[in-house]
TORPA-4810 file (N, C-alpha, C, O; in nm, 3 decimals):
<nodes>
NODE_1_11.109_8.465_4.418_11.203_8.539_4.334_11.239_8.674_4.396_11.344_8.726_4.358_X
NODE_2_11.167_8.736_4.483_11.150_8.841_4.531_11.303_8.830_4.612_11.406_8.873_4.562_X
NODE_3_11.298_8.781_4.709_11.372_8.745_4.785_11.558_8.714_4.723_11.648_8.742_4.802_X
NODE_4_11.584_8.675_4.625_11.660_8.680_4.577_11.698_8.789_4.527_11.819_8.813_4.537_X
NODE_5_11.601_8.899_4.449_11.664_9.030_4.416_11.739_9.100_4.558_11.852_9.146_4.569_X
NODE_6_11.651_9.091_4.637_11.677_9.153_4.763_11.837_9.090_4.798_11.928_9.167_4.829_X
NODE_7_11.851_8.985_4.790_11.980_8.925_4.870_12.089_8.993_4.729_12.198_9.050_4.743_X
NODE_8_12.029_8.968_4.623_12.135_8.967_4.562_12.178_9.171_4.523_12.281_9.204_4.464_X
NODE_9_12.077_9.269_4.570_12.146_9.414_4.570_12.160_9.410_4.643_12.209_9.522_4.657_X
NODE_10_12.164_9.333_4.811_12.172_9.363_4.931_12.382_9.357_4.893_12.473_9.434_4.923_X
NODE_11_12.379_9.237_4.825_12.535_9.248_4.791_12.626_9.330_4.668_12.743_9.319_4.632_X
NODE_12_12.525_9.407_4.628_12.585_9.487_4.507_12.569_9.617_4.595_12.662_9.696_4.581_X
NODE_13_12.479_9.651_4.674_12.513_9.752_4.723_12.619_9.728_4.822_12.701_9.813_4.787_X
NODE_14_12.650_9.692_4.880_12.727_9.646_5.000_12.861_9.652_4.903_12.948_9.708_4.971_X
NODE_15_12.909_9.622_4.788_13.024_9.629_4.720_13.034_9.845_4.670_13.120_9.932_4.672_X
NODE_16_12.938_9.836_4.646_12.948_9.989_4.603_12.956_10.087_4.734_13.018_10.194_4.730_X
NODE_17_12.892_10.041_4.842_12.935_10.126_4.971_13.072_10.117_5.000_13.136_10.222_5.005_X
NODE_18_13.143_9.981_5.025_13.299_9.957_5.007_13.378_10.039_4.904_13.494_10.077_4.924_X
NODE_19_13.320_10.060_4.814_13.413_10.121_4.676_13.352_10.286_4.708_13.435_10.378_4.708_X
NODE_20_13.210_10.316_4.732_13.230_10.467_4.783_13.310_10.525_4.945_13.375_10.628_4.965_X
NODE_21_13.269_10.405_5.049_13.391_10.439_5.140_13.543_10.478_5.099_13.586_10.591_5.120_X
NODE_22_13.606_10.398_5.052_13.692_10.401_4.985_13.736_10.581_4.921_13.822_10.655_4.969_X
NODE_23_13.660_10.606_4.823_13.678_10.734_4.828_13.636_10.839_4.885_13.658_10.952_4.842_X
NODE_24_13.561_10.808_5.007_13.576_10.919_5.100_13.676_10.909_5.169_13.728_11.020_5.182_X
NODE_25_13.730_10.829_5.220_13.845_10.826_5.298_13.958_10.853_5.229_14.044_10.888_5.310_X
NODE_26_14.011_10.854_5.083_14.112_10.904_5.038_14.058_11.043_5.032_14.128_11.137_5.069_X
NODE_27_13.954_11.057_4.995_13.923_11.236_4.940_13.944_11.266_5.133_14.064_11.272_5.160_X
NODE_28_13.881_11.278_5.219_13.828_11.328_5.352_13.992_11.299_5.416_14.055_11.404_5.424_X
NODE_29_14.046_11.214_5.446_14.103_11.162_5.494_14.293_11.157_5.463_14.381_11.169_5.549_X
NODE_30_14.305_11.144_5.364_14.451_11.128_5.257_14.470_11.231_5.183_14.555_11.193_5.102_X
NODE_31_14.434_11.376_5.153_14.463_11.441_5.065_14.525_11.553_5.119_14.567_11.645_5.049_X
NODE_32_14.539_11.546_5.306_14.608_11.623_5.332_14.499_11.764_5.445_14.377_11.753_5.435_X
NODE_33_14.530_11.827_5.496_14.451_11.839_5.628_14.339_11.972_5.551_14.239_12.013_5.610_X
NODE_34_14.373_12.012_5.442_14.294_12.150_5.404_14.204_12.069_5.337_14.118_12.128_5.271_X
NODE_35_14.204_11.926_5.338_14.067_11.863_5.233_13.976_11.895_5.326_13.870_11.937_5.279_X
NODE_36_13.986_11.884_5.496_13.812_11.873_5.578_13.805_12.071_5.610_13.727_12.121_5.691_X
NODE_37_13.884_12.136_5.543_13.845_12.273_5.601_13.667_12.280_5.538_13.610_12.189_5.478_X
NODE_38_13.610_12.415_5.574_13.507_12.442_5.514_13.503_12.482_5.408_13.425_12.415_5.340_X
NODE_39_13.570_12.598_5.327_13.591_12.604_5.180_13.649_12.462_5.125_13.610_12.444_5.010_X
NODE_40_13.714_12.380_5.163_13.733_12.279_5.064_13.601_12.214_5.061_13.567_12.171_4.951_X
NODE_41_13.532_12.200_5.146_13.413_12.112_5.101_13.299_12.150_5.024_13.221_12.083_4.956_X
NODE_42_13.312_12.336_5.060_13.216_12.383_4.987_13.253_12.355_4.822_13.188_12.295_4.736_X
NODE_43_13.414_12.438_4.812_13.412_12.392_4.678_13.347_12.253_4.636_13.275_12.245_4.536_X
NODE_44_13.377_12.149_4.716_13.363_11.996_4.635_13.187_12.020_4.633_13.130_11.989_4.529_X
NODE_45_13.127_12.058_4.714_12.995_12.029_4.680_12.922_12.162_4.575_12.806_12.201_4.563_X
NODE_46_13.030_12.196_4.521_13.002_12.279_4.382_12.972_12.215_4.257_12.878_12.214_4.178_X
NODE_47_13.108_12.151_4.268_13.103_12.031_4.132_13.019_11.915_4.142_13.008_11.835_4.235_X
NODE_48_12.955_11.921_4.018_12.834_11.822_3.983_12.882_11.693_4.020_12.817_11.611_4.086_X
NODE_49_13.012_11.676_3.972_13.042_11.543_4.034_13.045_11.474_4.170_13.004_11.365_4.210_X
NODE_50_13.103_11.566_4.221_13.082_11.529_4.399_12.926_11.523_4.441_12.887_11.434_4.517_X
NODE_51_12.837_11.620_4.389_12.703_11.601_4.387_12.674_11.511_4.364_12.655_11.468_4.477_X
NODE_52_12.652_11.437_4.303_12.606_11.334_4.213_12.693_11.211_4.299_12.623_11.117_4.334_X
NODE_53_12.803_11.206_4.326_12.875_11.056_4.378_12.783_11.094_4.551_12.757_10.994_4.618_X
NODE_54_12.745_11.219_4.603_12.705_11.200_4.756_12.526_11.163_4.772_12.462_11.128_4.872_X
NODE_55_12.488_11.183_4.650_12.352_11.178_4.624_12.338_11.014_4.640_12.283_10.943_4.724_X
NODE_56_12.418_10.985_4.514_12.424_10.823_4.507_12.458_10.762_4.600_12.374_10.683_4.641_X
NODE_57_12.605_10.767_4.686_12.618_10.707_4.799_12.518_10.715_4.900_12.514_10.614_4.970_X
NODE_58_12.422_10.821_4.935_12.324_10.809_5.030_12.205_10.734_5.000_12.148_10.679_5.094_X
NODE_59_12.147_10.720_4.855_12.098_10.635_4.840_12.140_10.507_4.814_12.040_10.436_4.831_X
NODE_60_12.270_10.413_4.768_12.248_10.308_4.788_12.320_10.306_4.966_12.311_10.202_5.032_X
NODE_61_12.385_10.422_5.020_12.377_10.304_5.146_12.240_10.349_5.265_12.256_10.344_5.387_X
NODE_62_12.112_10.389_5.201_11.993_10.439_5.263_11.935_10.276_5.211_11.886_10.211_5.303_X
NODE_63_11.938_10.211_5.081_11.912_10.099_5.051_11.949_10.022_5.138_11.900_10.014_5.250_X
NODE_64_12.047_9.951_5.089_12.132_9.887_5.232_12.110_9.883_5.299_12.084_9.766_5.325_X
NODE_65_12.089_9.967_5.406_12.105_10.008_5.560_11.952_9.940_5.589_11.958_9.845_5.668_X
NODE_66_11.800_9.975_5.533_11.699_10.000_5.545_11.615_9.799_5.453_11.513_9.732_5.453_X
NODE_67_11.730_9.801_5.404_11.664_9.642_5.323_11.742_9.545_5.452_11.681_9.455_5.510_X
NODE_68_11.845_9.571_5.474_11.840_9.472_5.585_11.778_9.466_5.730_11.777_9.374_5.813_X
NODE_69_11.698_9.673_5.733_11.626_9.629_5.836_11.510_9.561_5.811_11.447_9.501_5.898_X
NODE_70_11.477_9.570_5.688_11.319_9.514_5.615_11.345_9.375_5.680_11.274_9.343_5.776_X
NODE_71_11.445_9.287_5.634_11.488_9.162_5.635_11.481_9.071_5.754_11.433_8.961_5.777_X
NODE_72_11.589_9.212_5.857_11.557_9.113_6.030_11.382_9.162_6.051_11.314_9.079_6.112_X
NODE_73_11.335_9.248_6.020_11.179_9.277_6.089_11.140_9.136_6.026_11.117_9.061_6.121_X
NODE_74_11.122_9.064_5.894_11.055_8.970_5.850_11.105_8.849_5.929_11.022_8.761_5.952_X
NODE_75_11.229_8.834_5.973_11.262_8.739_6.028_11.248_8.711_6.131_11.220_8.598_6.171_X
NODE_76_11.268_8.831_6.215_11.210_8.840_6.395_11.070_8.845_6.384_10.990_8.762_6.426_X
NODE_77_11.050_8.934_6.333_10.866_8.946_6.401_10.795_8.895_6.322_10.801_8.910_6.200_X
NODE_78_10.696_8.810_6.400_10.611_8.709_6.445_10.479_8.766_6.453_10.385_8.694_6.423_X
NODE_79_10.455_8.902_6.494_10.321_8.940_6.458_10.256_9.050_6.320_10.241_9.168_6.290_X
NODE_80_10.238_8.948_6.284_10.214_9.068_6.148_10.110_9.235_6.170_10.134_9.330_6.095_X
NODE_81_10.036_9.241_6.245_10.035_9.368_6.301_10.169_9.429_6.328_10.195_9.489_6.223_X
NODE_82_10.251_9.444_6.398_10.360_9.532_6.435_10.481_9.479_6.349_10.572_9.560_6.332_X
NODE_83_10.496_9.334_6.286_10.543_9.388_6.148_10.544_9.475_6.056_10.643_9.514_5.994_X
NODE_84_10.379_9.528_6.037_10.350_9.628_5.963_10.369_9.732_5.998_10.373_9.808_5.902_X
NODE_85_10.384_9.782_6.096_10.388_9.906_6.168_10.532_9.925_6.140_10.558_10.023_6.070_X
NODE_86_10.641_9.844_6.184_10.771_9.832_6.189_10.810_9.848_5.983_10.888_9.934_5.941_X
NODE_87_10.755_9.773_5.914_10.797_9.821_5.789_10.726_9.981_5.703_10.762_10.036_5.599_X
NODE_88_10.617_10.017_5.797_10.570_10.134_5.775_10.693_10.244_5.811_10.752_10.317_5.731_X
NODE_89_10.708_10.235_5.925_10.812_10.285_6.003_10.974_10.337_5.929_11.038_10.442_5.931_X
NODE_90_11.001_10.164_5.852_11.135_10.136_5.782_11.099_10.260_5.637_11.176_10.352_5.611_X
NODE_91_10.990_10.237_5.573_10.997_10.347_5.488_10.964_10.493_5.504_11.024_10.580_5.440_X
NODE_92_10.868_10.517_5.590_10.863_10.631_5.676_11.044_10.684_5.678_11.087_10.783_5.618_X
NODE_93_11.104_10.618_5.739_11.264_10.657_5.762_11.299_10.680_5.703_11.308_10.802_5.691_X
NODE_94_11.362_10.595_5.599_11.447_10.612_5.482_11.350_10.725_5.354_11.412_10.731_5.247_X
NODE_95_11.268_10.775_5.354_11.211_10.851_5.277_11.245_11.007_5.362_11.303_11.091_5.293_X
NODE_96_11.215_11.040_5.485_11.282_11.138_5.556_11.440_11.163_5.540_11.503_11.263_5.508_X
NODE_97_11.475_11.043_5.570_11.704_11.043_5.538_11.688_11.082_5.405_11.703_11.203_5.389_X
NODE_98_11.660_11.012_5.297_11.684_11.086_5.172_11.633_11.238_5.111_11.686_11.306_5.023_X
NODE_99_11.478_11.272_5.210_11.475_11.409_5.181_11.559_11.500_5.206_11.600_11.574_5.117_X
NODE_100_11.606_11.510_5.353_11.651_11.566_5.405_11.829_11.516_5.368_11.913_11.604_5.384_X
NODE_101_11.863_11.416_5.335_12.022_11.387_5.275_12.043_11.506_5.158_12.135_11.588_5.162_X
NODE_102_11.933_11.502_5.045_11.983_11.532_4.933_11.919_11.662_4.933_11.901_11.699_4.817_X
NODE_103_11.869_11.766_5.042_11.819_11.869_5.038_11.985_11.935_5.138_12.018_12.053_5.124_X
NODE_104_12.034_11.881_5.192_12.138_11.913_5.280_12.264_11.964_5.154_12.316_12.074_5.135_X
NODE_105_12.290_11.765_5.051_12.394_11.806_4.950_12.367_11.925_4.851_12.462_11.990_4.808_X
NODE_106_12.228_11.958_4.812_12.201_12.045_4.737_12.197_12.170_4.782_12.206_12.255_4.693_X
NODE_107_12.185_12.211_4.897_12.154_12.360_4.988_12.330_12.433_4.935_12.364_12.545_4.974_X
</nodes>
């Protein structure tokens, strides 16, 4: 059953990274060239909302990114010693990216 949750947020996140790409590229990208200055971004990372949508996007695509490395490590490797090391590793990572993600959006 395990295995099925996994496949099945592996595809709900994967839809919500599409739908938060999406609005970075209209916000970053389409709104015209003073959206990437530095005061425009500072403003945006004023409002709670932009907070809150960059928080979320880094965690589900830190999910994502880090469940499908879980996935090929189980599938490639063959020795469960350096399996373990390798999924020690996978959360080791993604626990650093998100400290340091959401200590960056919040600074």
């Amino acid at each position: 059953m395990k295995e099925v949750t996994q496949w099945f947020l592996q595809r709900i996140t994967g839809l919500l990274l599409f739908i938060g790409l999406m609005v970075h590229f209209y916000v970053m990208h389409f709104e015209g060239p003073s959206s990437i200055e530095h005061s425009s971004i500072i403003e945006r990372f004023s409002n709670p909302y932009w907070i809150t949508f960059d928080i979320f996007f880094l965690a589900i695509l830190s999910y994502h990114g880090f469940n499908g490395l879980w996935g090929m490590a189980i599938e490639y490797i063959k020795s469960e010693r350096l399996l373990r090391v390798i999924q020690i590793s996978i959360l080791f990572s993604v626990v650093v990216i998100l400290i340091f993600g959401v200590f960056i959006v919040l600074k």
